[in-house]
C-alpha positions, -999 to +999 in steps of 0.1 A: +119-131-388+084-138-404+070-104-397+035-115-400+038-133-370+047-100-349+018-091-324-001-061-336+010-028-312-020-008-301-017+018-326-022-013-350-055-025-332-065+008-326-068+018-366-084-019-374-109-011-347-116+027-362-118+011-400-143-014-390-167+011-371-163+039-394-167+016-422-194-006-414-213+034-406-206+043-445-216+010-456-250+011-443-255+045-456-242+031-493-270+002-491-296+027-486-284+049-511-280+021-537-317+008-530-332+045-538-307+055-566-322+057-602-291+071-622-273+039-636-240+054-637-244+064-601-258+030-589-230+015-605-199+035-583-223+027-550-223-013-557-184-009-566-176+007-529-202-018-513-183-052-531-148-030-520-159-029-480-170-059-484-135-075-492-120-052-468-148-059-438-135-097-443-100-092-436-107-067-406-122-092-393-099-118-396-072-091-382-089-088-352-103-122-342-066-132-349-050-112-328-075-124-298-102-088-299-136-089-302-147-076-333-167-041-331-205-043-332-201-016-358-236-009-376-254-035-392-287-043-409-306-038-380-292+004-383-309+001-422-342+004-431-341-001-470-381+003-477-375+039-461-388+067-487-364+088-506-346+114-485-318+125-508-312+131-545-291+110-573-265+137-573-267+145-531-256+107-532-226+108-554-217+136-536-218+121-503-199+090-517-168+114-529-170+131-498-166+100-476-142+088-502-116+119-491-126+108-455-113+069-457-084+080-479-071+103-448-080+069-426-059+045-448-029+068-450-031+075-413-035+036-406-006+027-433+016+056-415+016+037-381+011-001-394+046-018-389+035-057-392+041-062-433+005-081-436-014-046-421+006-025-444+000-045-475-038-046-462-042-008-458-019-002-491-049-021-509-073+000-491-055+032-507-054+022-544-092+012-536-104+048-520-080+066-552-100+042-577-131+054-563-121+093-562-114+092-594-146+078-601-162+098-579-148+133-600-150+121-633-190+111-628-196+145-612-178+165-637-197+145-664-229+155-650-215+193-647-220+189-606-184+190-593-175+221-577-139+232-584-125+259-563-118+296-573-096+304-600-064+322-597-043+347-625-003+343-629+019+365-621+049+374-645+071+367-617+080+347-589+070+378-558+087+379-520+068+393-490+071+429-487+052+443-459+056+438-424+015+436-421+015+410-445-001+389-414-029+412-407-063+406-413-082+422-380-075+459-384-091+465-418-056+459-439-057+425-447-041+414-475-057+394-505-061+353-497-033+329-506-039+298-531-021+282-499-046+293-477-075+288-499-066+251-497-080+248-465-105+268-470-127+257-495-118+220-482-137+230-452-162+250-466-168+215-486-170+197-449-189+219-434-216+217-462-220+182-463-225+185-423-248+208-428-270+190-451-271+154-432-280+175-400-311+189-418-315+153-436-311+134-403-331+161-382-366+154-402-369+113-399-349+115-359-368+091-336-361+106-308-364+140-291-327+147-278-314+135-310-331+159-329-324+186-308-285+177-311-289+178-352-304+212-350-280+225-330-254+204-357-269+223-386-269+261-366-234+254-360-221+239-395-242+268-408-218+292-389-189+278-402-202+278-434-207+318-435-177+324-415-155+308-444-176+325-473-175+356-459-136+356-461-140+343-495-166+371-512-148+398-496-118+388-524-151+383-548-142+347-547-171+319-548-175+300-522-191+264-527-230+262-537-249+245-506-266+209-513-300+217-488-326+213-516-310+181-525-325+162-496-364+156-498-393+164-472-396+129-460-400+120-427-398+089-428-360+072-413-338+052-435-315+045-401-313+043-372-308+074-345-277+056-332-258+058-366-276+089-376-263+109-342-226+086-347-226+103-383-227+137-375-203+130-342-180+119-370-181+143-393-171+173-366-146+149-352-128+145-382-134+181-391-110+196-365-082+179-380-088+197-412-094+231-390-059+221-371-043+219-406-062+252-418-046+270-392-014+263-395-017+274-431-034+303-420-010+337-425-041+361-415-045+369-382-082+373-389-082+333-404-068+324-375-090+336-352-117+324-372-101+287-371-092+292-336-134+299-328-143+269-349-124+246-334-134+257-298-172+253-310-165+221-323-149+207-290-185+221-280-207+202-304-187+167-297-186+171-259-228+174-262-224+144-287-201+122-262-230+126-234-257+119-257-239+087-274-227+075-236-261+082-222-279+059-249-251+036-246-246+032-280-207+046-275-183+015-285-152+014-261-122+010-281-093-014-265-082+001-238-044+001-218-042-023-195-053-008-159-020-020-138-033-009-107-066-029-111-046-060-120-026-057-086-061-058-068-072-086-084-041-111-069 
């Protein structure tokens, strides 16, 4: 059997559909960043990732259009406005770019882990050693420039240790226990999310066209901000660092490099993709105090994208992804 001639399943469409949308967003944002960019080294990751979507644009289009879908709309120039002053530093950009790097590695493996069709899982196998190349570019650049933050550092034991306590668990009643590397993990990846949330909500908030979408990025920003000081107070009261925030990286400009359709899609994003680091986090979580702080976040997330959903539906500029075929609407239709 020539496997490449199998139909794609839904699952298949569904993650082609997700890469191109989610791709074409970060794109845009890379050409913008790449026209304002001064730092040569910097510059030269950005026009690497924008020749790598390029490649990768190409061939989800041709897996699309072959299977007989409409390709997404997606963002496009029209979303860009290149002559748009400065609103971020150099380092704010590289940043963003490893960032959204750890993002589309969690898409590829996600897409590879349900792709069956050879073709697809050759395709998003490509697009893994791609987002690794750029990681590792990513790190090396910041730690060069003395700008990566690496999480807290821990002391070894003499010995391997066993629970001993039957409150090892608690964390609400005042005897909680010292943080685990394992649930550090989660921690300080979040606390990294919820930063960068944070600062394209304050970014995107100045240069906002509109009225409702700059009340939704304020409300963004209150609510990363929460997060943010709910996982950094766990983390000083062990005199542990937490991550230094990025707000003085982006400029006072008003003026808009995008569009408020990809600037309010962004931030959706971002929160979307958040809660399945905050599902992870709490199932790493031994605390019973971490959990309940997960278990808040993840209800004021649902929040934050239900307010998002009605605001993207209600400018129409929602996508609809393929959908099951209605059965019952069919049978009408004879």
């Amino acid at each position: 059997m020539d496997q490449n001639k199998l139909k794609l399943t839904s699952s298949e469409i569904g993650s082609l559909w997700a890469e191109y949308v989610n791709g074409t967003m970060t794109d845009t944002v890379n050409r913008y960043m790449v026209s304002i960019i001064e730092d040569e080294a910097i510059k030269a990751i950005f026009e690497d990732a924008i020749r790598t979507f390029e490649k990768q644009k190409k061939q989800l289009v041709t897996f699309i259009e072959n299977e007989g879908f409409p390709v997404p709309i997606g963002f496009t120039e029209s979303d860009l406005n290149k002559g748009a002053e400065r609103l971020f530093t150099d380092i704010f950009c590289l940043n963003y770019l490893h960032i959204m790097t750890l993002h589309g590695l969690l898409g590829h493996s996600t897409a590879l882990g349900v792709s069956v069709r050879k073709d697809l899982r050759y395709f998003y196998d490509s697009c893994d050693n791609d987002g690794k190349r750029m990681y590792h570019q990513t790190i090396e650049l910041l730690l060069e420039k003395g700008n990566f933050q690496r999480d807290p550092l821990f002391y070894p034991d003499k010995n391997p240790k066993f629970v001993s306590r039957q409150d090892f668990t608690d964390g609400i009643f005042g005897k909680e226990r010292r943080l685990a590397a394992t649930e550090i993990i989660s921690i300080s990846f979040n606390l990294k999310k919820s930063i960068m949330a944070k600062t394209l909500s304050i970014a995107f908030s100045q240069v906002a066209q509109t009225k409702e979408v700059r009340k939704f990025l304020e409300n963004s920003e209150q609510t990363a901000n929460e997060q943010i000081q709910a996982f950094s107070k766990i983390m000083q009261a062990d005199n542990l660092p937490a991550p230094k925030s990025w707000e003085t990286e982006v400029t006072t400009s008003t003026d808009s490099p995008f569009s408020d359709k990809l600037m309010l899609y962004h931030v959706g994003f971002l929160f979307q993709a958040a809660q399945a680091y905050h599902g992870t986090g709490l199932a790493s979580a031994m605390r019973t105090d971490l959990v309940a702080i997960y278990e808040s976040i993840i209800l004021k997330n649902l929040m934050v994208t239900k307010k998002w959903f009605n605001l993207m539906v209600q400018n129409k500029w929602l996508e609809q992804p393929p959908l099951a075929p209605d059965r019952n609407e069919i049978a009408k239709e004879k």
